[in-house]
C-alpha positions in Angstrom: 8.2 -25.6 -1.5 7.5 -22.6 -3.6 8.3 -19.2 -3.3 5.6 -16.9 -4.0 5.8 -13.1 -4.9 3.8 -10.4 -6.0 5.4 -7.3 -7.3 3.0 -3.8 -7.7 0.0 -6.2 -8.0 -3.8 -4.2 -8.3 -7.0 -4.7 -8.8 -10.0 -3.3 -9.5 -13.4 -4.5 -9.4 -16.4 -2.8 -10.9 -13.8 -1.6 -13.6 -15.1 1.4 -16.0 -18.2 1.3 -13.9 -19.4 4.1 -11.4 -19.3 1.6 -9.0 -15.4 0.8 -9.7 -13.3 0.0 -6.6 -9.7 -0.4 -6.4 -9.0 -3.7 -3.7 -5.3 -4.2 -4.6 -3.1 -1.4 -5.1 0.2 -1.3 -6.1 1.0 -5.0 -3.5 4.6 -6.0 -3.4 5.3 -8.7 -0.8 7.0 -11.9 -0.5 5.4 -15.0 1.3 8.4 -16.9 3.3 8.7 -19.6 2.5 8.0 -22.8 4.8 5.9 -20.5 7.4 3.1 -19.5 8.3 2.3 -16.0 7.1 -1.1 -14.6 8.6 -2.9 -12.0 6.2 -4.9 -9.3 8.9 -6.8 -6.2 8.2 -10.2 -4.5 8.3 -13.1 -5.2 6.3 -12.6 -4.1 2.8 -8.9 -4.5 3.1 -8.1 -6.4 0.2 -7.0 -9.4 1.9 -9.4 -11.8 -0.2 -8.8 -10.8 -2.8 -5.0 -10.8 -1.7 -5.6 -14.6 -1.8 -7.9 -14.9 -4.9 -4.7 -13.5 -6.8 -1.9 -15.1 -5.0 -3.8 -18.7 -5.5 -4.6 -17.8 -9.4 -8.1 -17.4 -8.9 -8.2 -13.3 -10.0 -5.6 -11.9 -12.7 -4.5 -8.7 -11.8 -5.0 -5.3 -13.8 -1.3 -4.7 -13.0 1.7 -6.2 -11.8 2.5 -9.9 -11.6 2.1 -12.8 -9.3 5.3 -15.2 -9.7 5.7 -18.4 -8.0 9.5 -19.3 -7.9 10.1 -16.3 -10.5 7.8 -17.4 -13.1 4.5 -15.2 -13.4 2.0 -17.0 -13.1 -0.1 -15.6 -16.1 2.5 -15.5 -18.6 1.0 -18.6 -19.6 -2.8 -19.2 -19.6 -2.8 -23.0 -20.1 -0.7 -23.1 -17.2 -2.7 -21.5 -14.8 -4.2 -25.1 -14.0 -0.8 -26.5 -12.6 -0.8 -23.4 -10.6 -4.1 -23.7 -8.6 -2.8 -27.1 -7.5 0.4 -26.0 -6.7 -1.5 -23.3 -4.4 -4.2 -24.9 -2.5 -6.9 -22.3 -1.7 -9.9 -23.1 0.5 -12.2 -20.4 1.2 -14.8 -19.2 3.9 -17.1 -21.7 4.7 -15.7 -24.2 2.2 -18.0 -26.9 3.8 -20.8 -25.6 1.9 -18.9 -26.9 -1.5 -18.9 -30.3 -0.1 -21.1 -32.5 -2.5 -20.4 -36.1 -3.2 -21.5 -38.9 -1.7 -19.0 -39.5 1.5 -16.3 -37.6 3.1 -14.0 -40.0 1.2 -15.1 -39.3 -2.4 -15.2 -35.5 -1.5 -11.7 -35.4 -0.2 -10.4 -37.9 -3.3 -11.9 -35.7 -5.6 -9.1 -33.1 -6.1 -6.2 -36.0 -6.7 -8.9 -37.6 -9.2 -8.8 -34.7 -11.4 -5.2 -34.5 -11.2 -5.2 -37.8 -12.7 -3.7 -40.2 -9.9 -4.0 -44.0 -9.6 -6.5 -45.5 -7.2 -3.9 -46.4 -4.7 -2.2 -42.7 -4.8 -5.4 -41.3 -4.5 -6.6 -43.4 -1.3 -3.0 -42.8 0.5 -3.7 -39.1 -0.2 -7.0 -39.7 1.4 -5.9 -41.5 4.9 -3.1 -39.1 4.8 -5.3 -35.6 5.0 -7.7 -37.0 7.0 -5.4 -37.6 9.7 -3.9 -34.2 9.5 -7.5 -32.8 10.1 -7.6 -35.5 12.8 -11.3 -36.6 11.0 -11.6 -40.6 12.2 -11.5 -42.7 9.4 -14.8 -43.9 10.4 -16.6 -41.0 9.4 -14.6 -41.1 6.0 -17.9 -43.2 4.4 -20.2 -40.7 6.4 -22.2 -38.2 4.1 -21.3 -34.9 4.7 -24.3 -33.7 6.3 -24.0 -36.3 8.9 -20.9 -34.4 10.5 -20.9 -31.6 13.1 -20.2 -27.6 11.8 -16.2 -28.6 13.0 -16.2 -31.6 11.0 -17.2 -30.3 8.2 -14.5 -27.6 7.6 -11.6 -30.0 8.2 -13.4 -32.3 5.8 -13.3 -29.2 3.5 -9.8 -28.9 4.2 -8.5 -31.8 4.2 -9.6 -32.4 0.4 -7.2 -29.5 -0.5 -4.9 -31.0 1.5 -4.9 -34.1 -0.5 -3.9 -32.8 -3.3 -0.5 -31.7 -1.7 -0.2 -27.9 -2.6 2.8 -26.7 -2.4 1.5 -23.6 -0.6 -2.0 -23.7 1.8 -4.2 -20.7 1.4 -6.8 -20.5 3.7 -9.6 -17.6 4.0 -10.9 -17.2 7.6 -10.6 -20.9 8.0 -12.0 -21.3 11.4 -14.7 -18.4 11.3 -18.4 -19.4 12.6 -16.7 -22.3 14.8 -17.3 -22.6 18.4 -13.8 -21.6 20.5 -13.0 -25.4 21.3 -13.7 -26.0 16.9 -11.1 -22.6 16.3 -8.6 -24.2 18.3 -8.8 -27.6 16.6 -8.7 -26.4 13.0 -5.3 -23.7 14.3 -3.6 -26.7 15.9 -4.0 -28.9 12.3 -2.8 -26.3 10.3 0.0 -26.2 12.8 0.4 -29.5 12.9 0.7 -29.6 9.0 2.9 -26.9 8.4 5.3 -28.5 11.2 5.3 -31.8 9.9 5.8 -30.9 6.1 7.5 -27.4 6.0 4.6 -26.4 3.7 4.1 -22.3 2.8 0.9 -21.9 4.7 -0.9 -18.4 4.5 -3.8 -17.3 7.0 -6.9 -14.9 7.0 -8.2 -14.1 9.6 -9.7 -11.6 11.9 -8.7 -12.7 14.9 -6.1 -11.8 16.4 -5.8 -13.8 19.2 -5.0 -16.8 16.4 -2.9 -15.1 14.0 -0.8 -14.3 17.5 -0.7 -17.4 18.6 -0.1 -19.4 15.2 1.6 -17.2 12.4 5.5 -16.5 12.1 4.8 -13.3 9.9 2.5 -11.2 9.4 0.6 -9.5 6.5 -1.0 -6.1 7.5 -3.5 -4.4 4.8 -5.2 -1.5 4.9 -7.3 1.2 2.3 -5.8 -1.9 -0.8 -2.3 -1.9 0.7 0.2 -3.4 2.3 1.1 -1.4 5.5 3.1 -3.2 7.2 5.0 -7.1 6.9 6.7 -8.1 9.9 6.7 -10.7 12.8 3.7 -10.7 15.3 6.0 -9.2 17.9 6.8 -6.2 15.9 3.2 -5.7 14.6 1.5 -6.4 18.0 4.4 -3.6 19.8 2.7 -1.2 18.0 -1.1 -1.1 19.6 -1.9 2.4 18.0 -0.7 2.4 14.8 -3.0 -1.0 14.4 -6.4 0.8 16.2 -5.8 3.9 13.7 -5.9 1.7 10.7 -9.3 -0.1 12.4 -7.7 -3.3 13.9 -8.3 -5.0 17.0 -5.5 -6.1 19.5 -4.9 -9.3 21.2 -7.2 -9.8 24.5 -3.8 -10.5 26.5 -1.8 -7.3 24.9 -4.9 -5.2 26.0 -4.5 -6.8 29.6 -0.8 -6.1 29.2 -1.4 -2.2 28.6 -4.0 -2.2 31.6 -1.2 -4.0 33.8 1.1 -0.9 32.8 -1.2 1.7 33.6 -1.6 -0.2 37.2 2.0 0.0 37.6 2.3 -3.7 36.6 4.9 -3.5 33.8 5.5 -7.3 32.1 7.4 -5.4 29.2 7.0 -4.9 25.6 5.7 -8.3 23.5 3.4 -10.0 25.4 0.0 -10.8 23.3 -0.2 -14.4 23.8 -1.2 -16.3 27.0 1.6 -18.1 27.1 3.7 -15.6 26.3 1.9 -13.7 29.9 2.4 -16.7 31.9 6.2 -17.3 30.9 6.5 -14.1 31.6 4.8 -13.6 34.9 6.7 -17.0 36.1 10.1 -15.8 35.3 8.9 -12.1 37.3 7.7 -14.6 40.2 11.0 -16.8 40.6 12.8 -13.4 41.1 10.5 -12.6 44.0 
């Protein structure tokens, strides 16, 4: 695992430009480690480019970006190790998809790490069925495979290269609702079974609820708040003034209460609701 930190981190971009616009300003946070952390905001937030700096991808004007208390810039030819010790995959990252076969796209990554033949083909079989992608669709060219397929292809070729923190940008957006729940479940499923850092974009809600144990709230290049999903989601005005949305089931939850239905304070998942409406039933 890897602990990953970034203390009064900004960014500009347009810099000396009229056009200059500040995306990171002044970030401090600290991913946990062995979680999932979800990263939510409004458009414009800074949250991708949150991600392009925490996975070594943009160097900050100011601040540092350490990874187990080293910065990660301190030394340039270094900066290589880092991006495969933090696995980024971006929106729509089936569109980088280019070789030949699924296979040989997701084996590309641990061939340019410089693994043997047999590691790279264990790495291979082993991503694959994290994504859940049959291996019979492994010597299947990529455009051959459905919108869903795709994207855990896309995935699973960062996963084979065993970061030691998953970064993904809006990793199910464009994807039908059965296609969301399928990519959330593997990165679930992941996370659980190797105790991987895994940290989530995403603008909805509903997932980030349902998935993350932390989360990440950004707003105007700032962090505004980092806390679990209960304490963000217990505050329903303080996220619509800074231009977020609410979980479907914690807006059902405040029209309940204003019926005179109170199911208390937390509930923003649908399981969370129907644990709770059992235990109010069994007291009936």
């Amino acid at each position: 695992m890897a602990r990953i930190t970034l203390s009064g981190v900004s960014y500009s971009y347009g810099k000396k430009t009229p056009y200059e616009i500040k995306a990171l300003d002044g970030v401090n946070i600290e991913i946990a480690d062995g979680k999932i952390t979800g990263i939510i905001g409004h458009t414009g937030s800074g949250k991708s480019t949150l991600v392009g700096a925490i996975g070594g991808l943009i160097e900050p004007d100011e601040g540092q970006v350490l990874i187990d208390g080293a910065d990660v810039w301190k030394n340039r030819k270094k900066i290589r190790e880092h991006r495969f010790r933090v696995g980024l995959v971006m929106q729509y990252p089936e569109y980088q998809l280019f070789e030949e076969t699924i296979r040989r796209d997701i084996a590309f990554g641990p061939r340019n790490m410089g693994l043997s033949d047999e590691e790279i083909e264990e790495r291979v079989v082993e991503a694959a069925r994290f994504v859940e992608l049959p291996e019979a669709l492994l010597e299947k060219s990529p455009f051959e495979l459905s919108g869903g397929e795709k994207r855990r292809a896309a995935i699973a070729g960062v996963i084979a290269m065993r970061p030691d923190v998953l970064v993904l940008d809006e990793p199910a957006a464009g994807l039908d609702p059965r296609g969301r729940a399928a990519i959330f479940r593997n990165i679930a499923e992941y996370r659980r079974a190797t105790g991987k850092t895994v940290i989530i974009v995403s603008h909805s809600m509903e997932d980030v609820a349902t998935y993350c144990d932390e989360l990440v709230v950004m707003s105007g290049a700032k962090v505004i708040m980092h806390d679990t999903p209960n304490k963000v989601f217990s505050n329903p005005e303080f996220l619509v003034k800074n231009g977020l949305d609410l979980p479907q089931i914690a807006r059902l939850n405040m029209y309940l209460r204003e019926k005179g239905i109170d199911l208390g304070e937390g509930i923003y998942t649908v399981e969370g609701a129907f644990n709770k409406i059992m235990e109010l039933s069994s007291k009936k």
